[in-house]
N, C-alpha and C positions, 0 to 999 in steps of 0.2 A: 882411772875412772872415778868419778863422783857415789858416793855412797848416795843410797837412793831409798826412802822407807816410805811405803804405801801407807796412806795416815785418812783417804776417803777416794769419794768418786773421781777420779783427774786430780788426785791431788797428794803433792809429794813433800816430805819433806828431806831436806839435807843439813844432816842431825850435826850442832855445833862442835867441829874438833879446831884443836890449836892450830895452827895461830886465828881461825873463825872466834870472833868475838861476839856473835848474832847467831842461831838459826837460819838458814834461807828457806823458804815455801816454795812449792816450782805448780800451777796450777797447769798441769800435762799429762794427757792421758798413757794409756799403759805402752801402745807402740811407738808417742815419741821418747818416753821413758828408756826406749830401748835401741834407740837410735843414736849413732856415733855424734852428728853435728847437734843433735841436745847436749851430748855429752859436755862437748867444747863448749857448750855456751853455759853449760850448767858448770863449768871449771872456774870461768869469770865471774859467775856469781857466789860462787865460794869464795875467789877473790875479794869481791867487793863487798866480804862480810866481815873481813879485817881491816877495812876503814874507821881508823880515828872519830871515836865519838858516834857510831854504827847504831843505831835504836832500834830495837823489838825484833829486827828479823827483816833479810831481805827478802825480794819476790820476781818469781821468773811468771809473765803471763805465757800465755799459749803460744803466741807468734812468737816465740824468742827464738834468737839467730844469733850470730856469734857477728862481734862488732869492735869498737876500737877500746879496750881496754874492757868495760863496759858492755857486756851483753846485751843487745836491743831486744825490748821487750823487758828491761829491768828496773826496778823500782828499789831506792836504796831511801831512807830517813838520816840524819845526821844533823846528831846537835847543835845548838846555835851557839852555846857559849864554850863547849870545845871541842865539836866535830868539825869537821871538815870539807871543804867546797873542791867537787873533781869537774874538771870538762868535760872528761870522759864520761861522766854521766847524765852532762847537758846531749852532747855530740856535737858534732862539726855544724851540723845544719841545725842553728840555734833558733830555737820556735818553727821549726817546720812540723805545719798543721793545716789541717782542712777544714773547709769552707762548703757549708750545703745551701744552697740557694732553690728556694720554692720558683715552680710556675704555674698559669693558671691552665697550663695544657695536658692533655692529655696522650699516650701515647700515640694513637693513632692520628691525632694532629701534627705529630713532628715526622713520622716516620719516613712518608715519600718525601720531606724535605732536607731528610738529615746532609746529605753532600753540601747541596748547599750551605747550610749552616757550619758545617763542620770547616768547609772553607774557609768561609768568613770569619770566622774566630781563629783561624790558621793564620789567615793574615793580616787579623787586627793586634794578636796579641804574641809577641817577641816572644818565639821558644827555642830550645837548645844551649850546649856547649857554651856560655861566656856569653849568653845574648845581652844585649844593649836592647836597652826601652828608649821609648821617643822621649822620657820627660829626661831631660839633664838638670840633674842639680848643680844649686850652687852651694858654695860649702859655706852658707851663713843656714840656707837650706836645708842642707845635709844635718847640718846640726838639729836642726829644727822636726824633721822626720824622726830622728835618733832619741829627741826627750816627748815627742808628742805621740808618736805612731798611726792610727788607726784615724787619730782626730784630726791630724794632719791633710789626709790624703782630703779628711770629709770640705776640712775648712778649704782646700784648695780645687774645692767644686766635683769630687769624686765619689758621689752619694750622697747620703744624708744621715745625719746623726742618728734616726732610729736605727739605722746595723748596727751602731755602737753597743748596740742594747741586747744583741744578741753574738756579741763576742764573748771570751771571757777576761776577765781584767778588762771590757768595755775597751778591749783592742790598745790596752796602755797599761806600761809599767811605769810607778815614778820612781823617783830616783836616781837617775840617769844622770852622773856627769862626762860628760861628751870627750873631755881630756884623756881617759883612759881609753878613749880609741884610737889605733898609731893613724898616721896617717894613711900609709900601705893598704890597711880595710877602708880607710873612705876614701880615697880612691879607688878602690874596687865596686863599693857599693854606690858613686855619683852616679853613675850611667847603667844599673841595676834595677831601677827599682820600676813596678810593670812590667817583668816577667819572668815566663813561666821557668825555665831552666829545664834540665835536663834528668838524667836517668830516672828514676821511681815516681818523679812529679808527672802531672795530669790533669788537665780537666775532663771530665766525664760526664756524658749526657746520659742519662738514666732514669728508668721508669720504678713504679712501684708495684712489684710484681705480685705482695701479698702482703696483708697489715694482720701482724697477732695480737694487736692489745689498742682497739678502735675507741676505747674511751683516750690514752695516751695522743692514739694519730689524731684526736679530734683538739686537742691542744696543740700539740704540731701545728696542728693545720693541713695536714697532709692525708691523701686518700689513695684508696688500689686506682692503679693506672695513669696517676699524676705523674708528669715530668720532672724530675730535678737536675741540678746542673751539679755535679762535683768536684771540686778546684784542690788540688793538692801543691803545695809549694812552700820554701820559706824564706831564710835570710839570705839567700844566692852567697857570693862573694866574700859580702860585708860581715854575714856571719863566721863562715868558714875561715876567714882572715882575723878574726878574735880570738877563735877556739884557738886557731894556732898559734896566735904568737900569746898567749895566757898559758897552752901546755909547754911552752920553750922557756918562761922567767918562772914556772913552778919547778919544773926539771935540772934548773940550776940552784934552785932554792934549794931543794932534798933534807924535807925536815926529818922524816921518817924513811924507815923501808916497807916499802908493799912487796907482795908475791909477783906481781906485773908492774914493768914501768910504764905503762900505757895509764895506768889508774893512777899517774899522776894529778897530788892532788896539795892544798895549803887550809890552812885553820879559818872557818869563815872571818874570824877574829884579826888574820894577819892583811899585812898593807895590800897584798897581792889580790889574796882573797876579796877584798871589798872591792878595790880597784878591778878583779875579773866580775865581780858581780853585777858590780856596775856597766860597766859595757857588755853581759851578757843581755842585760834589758836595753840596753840599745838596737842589739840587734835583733831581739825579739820586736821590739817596736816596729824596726826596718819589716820585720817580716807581717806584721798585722797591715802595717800601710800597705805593700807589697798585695797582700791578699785582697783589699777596699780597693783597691787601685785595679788591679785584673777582675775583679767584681763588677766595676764600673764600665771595664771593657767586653766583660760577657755580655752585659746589657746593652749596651749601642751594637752589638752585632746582632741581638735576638732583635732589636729595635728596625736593624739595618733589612734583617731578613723578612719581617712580618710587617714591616710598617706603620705602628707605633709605638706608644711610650709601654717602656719597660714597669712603669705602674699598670698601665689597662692590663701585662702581659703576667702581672702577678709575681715581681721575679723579688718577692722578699727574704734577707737571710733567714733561712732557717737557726745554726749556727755556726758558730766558728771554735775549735778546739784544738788547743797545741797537741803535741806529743814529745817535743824534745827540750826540755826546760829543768830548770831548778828553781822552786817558791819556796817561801816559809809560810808553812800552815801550822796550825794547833791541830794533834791527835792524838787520841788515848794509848799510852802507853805503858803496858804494866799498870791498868787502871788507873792512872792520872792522867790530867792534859799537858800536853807539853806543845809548845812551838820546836818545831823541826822544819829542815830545810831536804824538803821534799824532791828528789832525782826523780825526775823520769824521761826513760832515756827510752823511744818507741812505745809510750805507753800512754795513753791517754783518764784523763781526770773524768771522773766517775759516779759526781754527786748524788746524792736523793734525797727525795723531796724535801720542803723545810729545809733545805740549806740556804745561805744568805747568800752563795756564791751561785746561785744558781738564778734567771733571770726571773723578775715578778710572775711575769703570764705562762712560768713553765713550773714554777715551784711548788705548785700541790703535787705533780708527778716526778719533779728530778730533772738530771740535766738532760738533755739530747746527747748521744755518746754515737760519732759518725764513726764508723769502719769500713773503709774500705777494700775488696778484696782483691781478685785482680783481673786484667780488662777482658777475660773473655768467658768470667761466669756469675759472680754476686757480688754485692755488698750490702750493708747491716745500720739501719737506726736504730739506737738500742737506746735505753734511759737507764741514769744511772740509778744502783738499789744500795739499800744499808749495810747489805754485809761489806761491801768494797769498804766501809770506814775502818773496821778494823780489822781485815784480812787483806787489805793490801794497800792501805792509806789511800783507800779511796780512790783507786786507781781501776783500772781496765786493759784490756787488749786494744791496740793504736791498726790491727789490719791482719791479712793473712798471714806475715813472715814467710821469709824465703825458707826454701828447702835447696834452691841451685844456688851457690853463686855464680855472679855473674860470667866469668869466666867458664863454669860448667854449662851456663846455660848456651852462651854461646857456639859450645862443642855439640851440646844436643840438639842445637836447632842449624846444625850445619845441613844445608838440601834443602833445607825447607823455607817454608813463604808464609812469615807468621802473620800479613795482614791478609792473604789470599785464603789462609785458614778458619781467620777471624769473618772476617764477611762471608762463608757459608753459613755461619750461626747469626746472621744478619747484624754481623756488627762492623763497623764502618770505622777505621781508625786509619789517623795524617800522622804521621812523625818524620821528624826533620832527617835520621839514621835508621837503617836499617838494621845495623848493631843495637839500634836500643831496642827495639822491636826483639830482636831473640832474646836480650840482655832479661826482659819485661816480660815474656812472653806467659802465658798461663801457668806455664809447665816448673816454672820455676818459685811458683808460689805452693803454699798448705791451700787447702779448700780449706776458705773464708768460714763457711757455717761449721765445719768441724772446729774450728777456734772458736766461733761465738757459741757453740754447744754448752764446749767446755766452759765460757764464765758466765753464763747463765745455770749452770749446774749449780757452782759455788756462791750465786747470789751476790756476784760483784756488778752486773749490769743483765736486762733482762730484755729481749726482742720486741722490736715496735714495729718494724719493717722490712720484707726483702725486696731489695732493687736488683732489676738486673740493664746491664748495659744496651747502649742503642748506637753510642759513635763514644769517641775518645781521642784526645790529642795526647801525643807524647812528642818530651822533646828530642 
């Protein structure tokens, strides 16, 4: 069991013992304190405090669930000149992140249309298991998606440069040499790129059920009863095909020993490490195009359905936000600035106001911080606030976090008919399995607003809005 010392409101610490070379912070209140699969997840972040080169202390947010080496829901710092770069705490699904897209409609304008609609986005846009998109790349292409990302999809007629403006990294990492990706991942990711994939991904049609902070929505842009469309998805394949063959040439490498060999990990300084870095922002890129790309196709189907342009129909990015990456940011550490190469692994970036990473027209109030919960009760616009800079490097909660795993959920939703349940609460969801359906099903998430409770307590990000659902695709 994880030693556990109540230090505030939801807020825990796990006090630094040998071989931990950091403190861990765990932002959880008292009953998942007291819960076995905290437990485990709070084991890996003990873990992942005896990482080479570890700074100030690692961080469990609310939604944390026990994951591949790496606790989802975790946030780890690490030196640039001699910590350490893990995949394990990118994750396999490299920049899988969501997308909030404005409309000019109102609830009751989509409601008696949602079937249709939800159709039509059903079969405009490739979802499920290993789906293939209609664009094929070529592999002078491929390469070209892989160092451009987001600007790629724009130049090749899939919106228009202003969403750039409201991604972050303006939907692009540079730095990308395309060599370090084997070939095995581009081949996976030529005929990937435009859709949605499978398990936990989703686009979501959803209203806005309550605004707490109407000078924020009024920057937004966003109001009670407005429409938004929610896209969750990332690097499909192409990512998942780096993370693995980057944790197989570290695993033979074994500079050091960890407590987990899942926390496979090299010195950002060594050949591997730069070589993994680099092609982690390739597939981060794949997955920004990927996102501009199913953006472009939510619009021609609201286009398809109402009958004009997706401008009259108001369907601007709100934002775009990873949750599964590793950047090098400057943070105060032990009261200096340092650059650190920032893990977060289910956790979503948190800025406030006056940040220079945060877009021009949002920066008096902070970044836009999208959470999603799950498809049959909330989700959360939240803006990010000061304290997340240094109690959790400027980080936040990335969604509800499982409480089932998948395999238990499916035992619990044995008998039952999770989209016949969903539509008595008037929500309307298409998926390609019915396995993902119990896999996804409500019952296997934390209630979304008991999580944003909790980091709005601690003044890492603060509520702008509750949505709740109208239709949902899963794949």
């Amino acid at each position: 069991m994880v030693k556990l010392k109540k230090i505030g409101n939801s807020l825990y610490e796990l006090p630094k013992e040998p071989p931990m070379l950091v403190k861990g912070i765990a932002f959880i209140d008292d009953s998942m304190a007291a819960e076995s699969e905290t437990n485990d997840a709070l084991v890996q972040l003990r873990n992942v405090a005896c990482l080479p080169g570890v700074k100030g202390f690692v961080a469990a947010m609310p939604d944390i669930h026990y994951g591949y080496g790496f606790p989802i829901g975790g946030v780890a710092a690490t030196e640039v000149e001699n910590g350490v770069i893990s995949p394990g705490g990118v994750g396999y699904d490299i920049n899988c992140g969501v997308r909030a897209i404005k409309t000019r409609f109102l609830k009751m304008d989509v409601q008696d249309r949602m079937r249709e609609l939800l159709t039509v986005l059903y079969n405009h846009i490739p979802v499920g298991v290993g789906s293939k998109g209609n664009i094929v790349l070529s592999k002078k292409e491929e390469r070209k998606v892989a160092e451009l990302g987001a600007l790629w999809a724009v130049k090749n007629g899939f919106g228009e440069e202003i969403d750039l403006d409201y991604c972050e990294d303006n939907g692009r990492f540079d730095g990308v040499d395309f060599d370090n990706v084997s070939e095995k991942a581009r081949v996976r990711g030529r005929e990937q790129l435009g859709t949605l994939g499978a398990g936990n991904h989703f686009i979501e049609i959803c209203y806005v059920a309550e605004v707490f902070q109407p000078d924020v929505a009024r920057v937004f842009n966003i109001n009670e009863g407005q429409v938004l469309v929610f896209l969750h998805t990332g690097s499909r394949g192409f990512g998942y095909q780096i993370c693995d063959d980057y944790l197989a040439q570290m695993r033979n490498k074994k500079l050091f020993e960890l407590p987990d060999p899942q926390l496979t990990s090299v010195y950002i300084g060594d050949r591997i490490g730069a070589a993994y870095l680099s092609a982690m922002k390739a597939a981060a890129n794949y997955a920004w195009a990927n996102r501009q790309i199913i953006t472009h196709l939510i619009r021609e189907s609201f286009e398809s359905v109402f009958r004009t342009s997706y401008k009259s129909l108001g369907m601007q990015v709100l934002y775009d936000v990873t949750h599964n990456i590793a950047r090098f940011e400057p943070h105060v550490v032990e009261g200096k600035e340092v650059l650190v190469c920032v893990h977060r692994k289910g956790a979503t970036r948190s800025f406030p106001e006056g940040s220079p990473d945060v877009p021009v027209s949002y920066r008096t109030v902070g970044q836009p911080v999208l959470i999603p919960g799950d498809m049959g009760r909330s989700s959360y616009i939240l803006k990010g606030e000061a304290g997340s800079m240094n109690k959790s490097f400027g980080s936040t909660c990335h969604g509800a976090g499982r409480v089932l795993s998948r395999r238990k959920a499916i035992k619990v939703a044995q008998g039952r008919n999770i989209d016949t349940e969903l539509s008595k609460k008037g929500i309307l969801v298409l998926s390609k399995s019915h396995r993902t359906l119990k896999e996804e099903m409500p019952d296997a998430y934390k209630d979304v607003s008991r999580i944003v409770q909790i980091v709005e307590d601690n003044g890492l990000a603060s509520r702008v809005a509750h949505l709740k659902p109208l239709g949902v695709i899963k794949g």
